[in-house]
C-alpha positions in Angstrom: 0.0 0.0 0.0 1.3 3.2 -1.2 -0.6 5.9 -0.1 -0.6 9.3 -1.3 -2.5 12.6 -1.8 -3.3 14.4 -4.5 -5.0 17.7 -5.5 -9.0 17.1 -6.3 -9.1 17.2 -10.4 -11.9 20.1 -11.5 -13.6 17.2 -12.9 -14.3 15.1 -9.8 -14.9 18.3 -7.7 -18.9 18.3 -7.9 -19.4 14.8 -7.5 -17.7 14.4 -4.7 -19.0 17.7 -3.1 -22.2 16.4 -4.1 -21.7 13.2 -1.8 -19.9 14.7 0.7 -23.1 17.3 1.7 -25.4 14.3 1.4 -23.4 12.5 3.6 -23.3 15.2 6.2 -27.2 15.8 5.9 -27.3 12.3 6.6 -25.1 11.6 9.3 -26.5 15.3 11.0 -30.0 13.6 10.3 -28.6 10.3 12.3 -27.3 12.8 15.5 -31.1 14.3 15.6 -31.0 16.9 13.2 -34.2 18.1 11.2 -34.1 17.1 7.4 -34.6 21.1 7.0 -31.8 22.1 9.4 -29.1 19.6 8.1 -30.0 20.7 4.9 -29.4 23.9 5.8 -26.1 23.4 8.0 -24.7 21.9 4.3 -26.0 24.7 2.0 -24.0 27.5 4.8 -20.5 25.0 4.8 -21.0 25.0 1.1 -21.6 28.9 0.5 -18.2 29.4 2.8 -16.0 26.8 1.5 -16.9 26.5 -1.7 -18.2 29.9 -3.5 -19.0 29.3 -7.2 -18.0 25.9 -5.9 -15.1 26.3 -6.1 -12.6 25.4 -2.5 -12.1 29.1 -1.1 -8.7 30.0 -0.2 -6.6 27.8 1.5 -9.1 25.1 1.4 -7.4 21.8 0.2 -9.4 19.0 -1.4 -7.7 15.5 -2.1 -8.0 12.6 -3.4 -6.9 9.8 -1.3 -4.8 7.8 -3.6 -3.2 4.0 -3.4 -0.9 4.0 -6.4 -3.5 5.1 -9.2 -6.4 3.6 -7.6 -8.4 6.5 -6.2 -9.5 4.4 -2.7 -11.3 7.6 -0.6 -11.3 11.7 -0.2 -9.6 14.0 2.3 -11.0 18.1 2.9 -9.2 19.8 5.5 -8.1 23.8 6.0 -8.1 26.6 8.4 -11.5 27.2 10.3 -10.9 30.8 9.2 -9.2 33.5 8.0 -9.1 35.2 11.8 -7.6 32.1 12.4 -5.0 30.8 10.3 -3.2 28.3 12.0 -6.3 26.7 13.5 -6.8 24.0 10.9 -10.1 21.7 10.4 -10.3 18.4 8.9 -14.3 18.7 7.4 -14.2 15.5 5.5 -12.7 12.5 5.4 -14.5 9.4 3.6 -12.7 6.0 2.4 -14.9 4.2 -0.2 -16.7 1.0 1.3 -14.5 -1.3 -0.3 -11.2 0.5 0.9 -12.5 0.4 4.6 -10.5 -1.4 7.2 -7.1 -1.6 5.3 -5.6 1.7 7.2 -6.7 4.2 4.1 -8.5 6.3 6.5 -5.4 6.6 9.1 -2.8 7.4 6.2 -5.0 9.8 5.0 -5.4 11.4 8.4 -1.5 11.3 9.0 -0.6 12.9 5.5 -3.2 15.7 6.5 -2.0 16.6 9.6 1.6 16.8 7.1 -0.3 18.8 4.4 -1.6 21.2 7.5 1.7 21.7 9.6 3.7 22.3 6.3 1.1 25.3 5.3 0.8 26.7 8.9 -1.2 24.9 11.1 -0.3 24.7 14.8 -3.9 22.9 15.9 -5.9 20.6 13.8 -9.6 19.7 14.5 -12.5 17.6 13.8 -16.0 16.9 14.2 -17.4 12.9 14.8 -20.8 11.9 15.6 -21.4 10.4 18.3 -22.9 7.3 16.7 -19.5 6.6 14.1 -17.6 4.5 16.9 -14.9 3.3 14.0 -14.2 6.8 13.7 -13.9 7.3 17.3 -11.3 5.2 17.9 -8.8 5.9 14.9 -9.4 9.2 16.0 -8.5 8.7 19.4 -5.7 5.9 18.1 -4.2 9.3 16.1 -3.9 11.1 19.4 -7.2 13.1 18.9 -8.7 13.8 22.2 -12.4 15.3 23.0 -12.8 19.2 23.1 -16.6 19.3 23.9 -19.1 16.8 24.2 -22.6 17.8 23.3 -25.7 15.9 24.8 -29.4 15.4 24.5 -32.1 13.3 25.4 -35.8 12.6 23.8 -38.5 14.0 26.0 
């Protein structure tokens, strides 16, 4: 396994944004979110990150590769422009088949790379509850909680 990352072509861009908000509506639909207000969460990342849909400024999009074989996607930057060297990983997804093998931690350690050679002194990330896998190769990456949000149906 030779994993690398490289620049998002023009050409995949919309797909994968594509996936990557319906994802995140689903997975905010799965932590309790309304349809309408994970939809809406999306449409706001997407208007900030991606005007004319297009990665804003130091936004980096990649594809995660294993030789030619494109096995996943990696989205990180700064949280914003007030904060430069406060980096935020915003997507990471391996494709099903690819799960398992260690795509998803090389990814992650040749992101935190990507970040600390542009900058970063601090990188971030958001995982629902529910994504245990992602829990622990977060936590196995040295990742530690920040804030824990809680609810409870009434």
């Amino acid at each position: 396994m030779a994993v690398t990352l490289r620049p998002m072509p023009d050409e995949a861009l919309a797909a994968w944004r594509a996936n990557a908000d319906a994802e995140y509506v689903r997975e905010r639909i799965e932590a309790g979110d309304s349809p309408d207000y994970a939809r809406k969460r999306a449409d706001e990342s997407s208007t900030e990150y991606f005007p004319d849909g297009r990665p804003a400024a130091g936004q980096l999009v990649f594809e995660v590769m294993d030789g030619d074989a494109v096995v996943g996607a990696l989205w990180l930057g700064p949280v914003s422009p007030e904060r430069p060297a406060e980096w935020w990983v915003f997507d990471v997804e391996i494709a099903a088949a690819h799960r398992g093998q260690g795509y998803g931690r090389a990814a992650m350690t040749l992101g935190e790379g990507e970040a600390r050679q542009r900058g970063a002194t601090k990188l971030g990330l958001n995982v629902f509850a529910h994504n245990a896998v992602a829990h622990g190769l977060y936590s196995s990456l040295g990742y530690e909680p920040t804030a824990i949000n809680m609810s409870k149906p009434l």
